[in-house]
C-alpha positions as CSV (number, residue, x, y, z in Angstrom):
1,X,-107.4,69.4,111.2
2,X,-111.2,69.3,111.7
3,X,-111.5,72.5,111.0
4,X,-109.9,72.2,107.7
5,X,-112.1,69.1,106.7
6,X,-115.3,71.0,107.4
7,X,-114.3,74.0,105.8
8,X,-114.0,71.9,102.6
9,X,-117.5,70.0,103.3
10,X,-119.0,73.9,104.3
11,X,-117.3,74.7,100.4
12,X,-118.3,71.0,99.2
13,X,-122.1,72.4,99.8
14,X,-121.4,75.5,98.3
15,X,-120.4,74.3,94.8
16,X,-122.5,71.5,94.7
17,X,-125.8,74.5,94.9
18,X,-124.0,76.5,92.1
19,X,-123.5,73.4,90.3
20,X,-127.2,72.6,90.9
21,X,-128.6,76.3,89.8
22,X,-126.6,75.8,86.7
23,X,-127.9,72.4,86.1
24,X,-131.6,74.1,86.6
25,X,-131.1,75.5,82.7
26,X,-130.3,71.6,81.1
27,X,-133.0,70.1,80.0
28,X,-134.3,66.5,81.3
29,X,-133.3,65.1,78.0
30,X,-130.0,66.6,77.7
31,X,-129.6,66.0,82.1
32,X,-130.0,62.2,80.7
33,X,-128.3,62.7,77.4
34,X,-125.0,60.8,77.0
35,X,-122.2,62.8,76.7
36,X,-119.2,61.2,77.2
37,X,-118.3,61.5,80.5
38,X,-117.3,58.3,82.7
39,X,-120.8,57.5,84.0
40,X,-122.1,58.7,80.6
41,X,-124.6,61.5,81.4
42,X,-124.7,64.4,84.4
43,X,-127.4,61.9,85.9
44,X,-125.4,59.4,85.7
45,X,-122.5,61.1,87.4
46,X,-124.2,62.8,90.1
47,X,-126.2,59.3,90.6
48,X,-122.3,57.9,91.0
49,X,-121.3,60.8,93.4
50,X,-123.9,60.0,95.5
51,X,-123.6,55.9,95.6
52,X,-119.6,56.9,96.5
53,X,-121.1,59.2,99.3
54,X,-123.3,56.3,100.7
55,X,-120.0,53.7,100.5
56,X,-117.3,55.3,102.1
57,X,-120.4,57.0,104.9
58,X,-121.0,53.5,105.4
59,X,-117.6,52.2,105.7
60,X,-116.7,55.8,108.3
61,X,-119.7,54.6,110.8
62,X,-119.1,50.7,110.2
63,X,-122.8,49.9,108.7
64,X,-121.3,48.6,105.1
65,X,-122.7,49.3,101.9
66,X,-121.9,47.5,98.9
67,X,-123.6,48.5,95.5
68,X,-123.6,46.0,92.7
69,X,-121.5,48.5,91.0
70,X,-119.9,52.2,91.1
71,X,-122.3,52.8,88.0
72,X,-125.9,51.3,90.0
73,X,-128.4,53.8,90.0
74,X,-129.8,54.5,93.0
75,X,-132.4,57.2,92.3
76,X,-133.9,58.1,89.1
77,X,-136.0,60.9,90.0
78,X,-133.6,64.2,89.2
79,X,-135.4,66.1,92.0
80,X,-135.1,63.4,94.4
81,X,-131.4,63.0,93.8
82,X,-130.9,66.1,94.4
83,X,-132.5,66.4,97.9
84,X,-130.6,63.0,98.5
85,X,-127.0,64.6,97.5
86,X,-128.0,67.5,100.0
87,X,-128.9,65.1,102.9
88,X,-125.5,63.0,102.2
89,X,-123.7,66.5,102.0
90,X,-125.0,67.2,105.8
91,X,-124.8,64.2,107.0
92,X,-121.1,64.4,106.3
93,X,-121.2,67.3,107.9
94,X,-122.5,66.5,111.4
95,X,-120.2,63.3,111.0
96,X,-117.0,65.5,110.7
97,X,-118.1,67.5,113.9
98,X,-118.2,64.2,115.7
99,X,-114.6,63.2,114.6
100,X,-112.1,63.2,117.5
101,X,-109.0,64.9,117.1
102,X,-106.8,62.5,117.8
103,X,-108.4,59.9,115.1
104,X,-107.0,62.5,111.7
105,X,-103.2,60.5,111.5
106,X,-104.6,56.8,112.8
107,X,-104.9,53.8,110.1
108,X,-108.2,53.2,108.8
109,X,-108.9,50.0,107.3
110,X,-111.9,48.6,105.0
111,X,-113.1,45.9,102.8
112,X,-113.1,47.5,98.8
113,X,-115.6,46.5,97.0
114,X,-113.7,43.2,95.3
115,X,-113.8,42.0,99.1
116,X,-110.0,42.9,99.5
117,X,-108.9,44.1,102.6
118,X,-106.9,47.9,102.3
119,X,-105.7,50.7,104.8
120,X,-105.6,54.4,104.6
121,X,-104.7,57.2,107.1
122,X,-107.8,58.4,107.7
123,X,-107.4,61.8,106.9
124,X,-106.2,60.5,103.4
125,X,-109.6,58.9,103.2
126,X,-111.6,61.9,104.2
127,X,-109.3,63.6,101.4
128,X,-109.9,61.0,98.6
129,X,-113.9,61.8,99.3
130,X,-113.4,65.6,99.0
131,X,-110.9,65.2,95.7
132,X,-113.8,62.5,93.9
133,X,-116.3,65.4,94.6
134,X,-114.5,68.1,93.1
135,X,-113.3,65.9,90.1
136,X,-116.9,64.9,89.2
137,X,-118.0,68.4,89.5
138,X,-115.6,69.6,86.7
139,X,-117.1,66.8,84.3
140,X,-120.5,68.1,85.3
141,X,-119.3,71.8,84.2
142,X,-118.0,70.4,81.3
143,X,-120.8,68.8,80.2
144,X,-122.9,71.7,81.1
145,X,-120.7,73.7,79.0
146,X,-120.7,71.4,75.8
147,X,-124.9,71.2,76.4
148,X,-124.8,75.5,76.0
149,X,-125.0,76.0,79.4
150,X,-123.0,78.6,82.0
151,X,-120.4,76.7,84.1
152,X,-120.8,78.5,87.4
153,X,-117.5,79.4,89.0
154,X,-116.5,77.0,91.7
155,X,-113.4,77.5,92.5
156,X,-112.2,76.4,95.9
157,X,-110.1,79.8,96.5
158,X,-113.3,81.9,94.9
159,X,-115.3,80.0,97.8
160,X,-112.8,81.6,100.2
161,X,-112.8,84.8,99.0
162,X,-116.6,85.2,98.6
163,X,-116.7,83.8,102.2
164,X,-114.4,86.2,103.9
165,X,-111.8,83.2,105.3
């Protein structure tokens, strides 16, 4: 099952530079421009993305987190925030080669950010962070889209087949 997750994070990586080089043709007025997604702008999601990065990392390793809100922003600078989504990306990473087999089925439980107590199998949890990714990205493309821009093609299978698994 590690195997599996890491595959996703090594294609998590992958999409998340295409989605980058595609955001390097938006503007910093239209990267900030409202456009009616969730968290408003593609700043303002990829700011969320990388807040929900930071709180479940912080609930995996047990050194909790808790934003004022899943909207907070965190960094400003568009530069910065991208170096920062890269580190989180590889942090993950050498987190997942860490995990040991055995702890994929076992019950994980954390605080939510209203302070109530839940439980998750953990690979469920790993999941959910790898689903919210890909999710976010295709209101990213869409935005990019609407703004003139080329989507980039990010396809999970496309990833496979590009990477010869």
């Amino acid at each position: 099952m590690k195997d599996f997750f890491l595959r996703n994070n090594a294609y998590h990586i992958w999409a998340t530079n295409l989605l980058y080089e595609s955001l390097e043709t938006i503007s910093d007025e239209n990267y900030k421009k409202d456009v009616c997604l969730f968290f408003k702008s593609i700043h303002g999601t990829l700011n969320h993305l990388l807040l929900v990065e930071k709180v479940w990392y912080s609930r995996l390793v047990g050194e909790l987190y808790i934003p004022k809100s899943l909207s907070e922003e965190i960094e400003q600078n568009r530069q910065t925030l991208n170096s920062r989504m890269f580190q989180s990306l590889e942090l993950w990473n050498s987190w997942l080669e860490k995990v040991d087999d055995t702890a994929w089925q076992t019950i994980f439980r954390y605080k939510t950010m209203r302070g109530f107590e839940a439980e998750l199998i953990f690979c469920d949890v790993i999941q959910h962070n790898f689903n919210h990714r890909t999710h976010h990205r295709g209101q990213i493309t869409a935005a990019i889209t609407q703004l003139g821009g080329k989507s980039p093609e990010i396809d999970y299978v496309f990833y496979l087949q590009t990477k010869g698994k």
